[in-house]
C-alpha positions as CSV (number, residue, x, y, z in Angstrom):
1,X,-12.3,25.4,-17.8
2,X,-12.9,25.3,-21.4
3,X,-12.4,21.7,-23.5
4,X,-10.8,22.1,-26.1
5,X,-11.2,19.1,-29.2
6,X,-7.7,18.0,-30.5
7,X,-9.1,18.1,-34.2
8,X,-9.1,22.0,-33.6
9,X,-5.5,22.4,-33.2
10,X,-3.3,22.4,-36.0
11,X,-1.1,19.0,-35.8
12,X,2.0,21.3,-35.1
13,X,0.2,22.9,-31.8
14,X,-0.8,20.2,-30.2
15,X,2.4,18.4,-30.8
16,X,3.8,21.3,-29.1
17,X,1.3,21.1,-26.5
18,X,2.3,18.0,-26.3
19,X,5.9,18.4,-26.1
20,X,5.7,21.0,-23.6
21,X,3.4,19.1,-21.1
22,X,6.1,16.1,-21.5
23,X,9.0,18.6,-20.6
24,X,7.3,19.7,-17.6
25,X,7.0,16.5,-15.9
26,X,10.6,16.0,-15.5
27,X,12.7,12.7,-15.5
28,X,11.6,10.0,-16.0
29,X,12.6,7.4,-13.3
30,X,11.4,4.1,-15.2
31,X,12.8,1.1,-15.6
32,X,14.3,2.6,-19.1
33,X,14.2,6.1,-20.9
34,X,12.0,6.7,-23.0
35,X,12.5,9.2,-26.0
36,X,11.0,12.5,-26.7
37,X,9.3,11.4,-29.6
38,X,7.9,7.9,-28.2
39,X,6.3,10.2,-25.5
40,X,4.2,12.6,-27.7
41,X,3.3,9.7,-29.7
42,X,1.9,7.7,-25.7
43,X,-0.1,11.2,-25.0
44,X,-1.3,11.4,-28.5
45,X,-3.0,7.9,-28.1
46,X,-3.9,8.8,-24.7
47,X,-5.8,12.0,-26.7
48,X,-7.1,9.9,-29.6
49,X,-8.8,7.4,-26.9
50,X,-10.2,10.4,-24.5
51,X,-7.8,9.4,-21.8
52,X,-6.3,12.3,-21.7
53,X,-8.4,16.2,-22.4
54,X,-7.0,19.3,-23.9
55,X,-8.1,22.3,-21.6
56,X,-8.5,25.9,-21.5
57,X,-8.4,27.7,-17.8
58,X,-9.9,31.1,-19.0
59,X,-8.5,32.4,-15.5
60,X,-4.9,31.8,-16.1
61,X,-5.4,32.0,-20.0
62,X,-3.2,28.7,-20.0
63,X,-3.8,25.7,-21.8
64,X,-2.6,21.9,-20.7
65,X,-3.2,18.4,-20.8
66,X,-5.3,16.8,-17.8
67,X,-6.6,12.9,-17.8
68,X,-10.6,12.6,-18.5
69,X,-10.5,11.2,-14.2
70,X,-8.7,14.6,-13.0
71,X,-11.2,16.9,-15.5
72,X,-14.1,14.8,-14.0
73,X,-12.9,15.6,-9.9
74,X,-12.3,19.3,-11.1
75,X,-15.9,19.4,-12.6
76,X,-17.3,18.1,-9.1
77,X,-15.6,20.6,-7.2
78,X,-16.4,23.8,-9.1
């Protein structure tokens, strides 16, 4: 699994990375909704503080969004 810096992506990518990542986690069953937009601008903090890796699975050829904790477990295992 390849890491992949966010300044490589061009601003409209990663948004869309972005937005697709928050799509596939479904409903959101807090306290309130929170908008499409006020998510991508959470993640892209998240990003912007290393919370949260971009990554390339070479198998799959897919790329997604995985927090730096989950990366670091999948490193130990492989």
């Amino acid at each position: 699994m390849l890491l992949i810096p966010s300044d490589r992506l061009d601003a409209e990518v990663l948004t869309a990375l972005i937005e697709a990542f928050i799509l596939q986690e479904g409903t959101d069953y807090g306290q309130r909704e929170t908008d499409l937009l006020s998510k991508v601008t959470q993640v892209r903090g998240q990003i912007d503080k290393g919370k949260v890796l971009i990554t390339y699975d070479e198998e799959t050829e897919t790329c997604t969004l995985m927090t730096r904790q989950k990366y670091q477990q999948y490193a130990e295992v492989s």
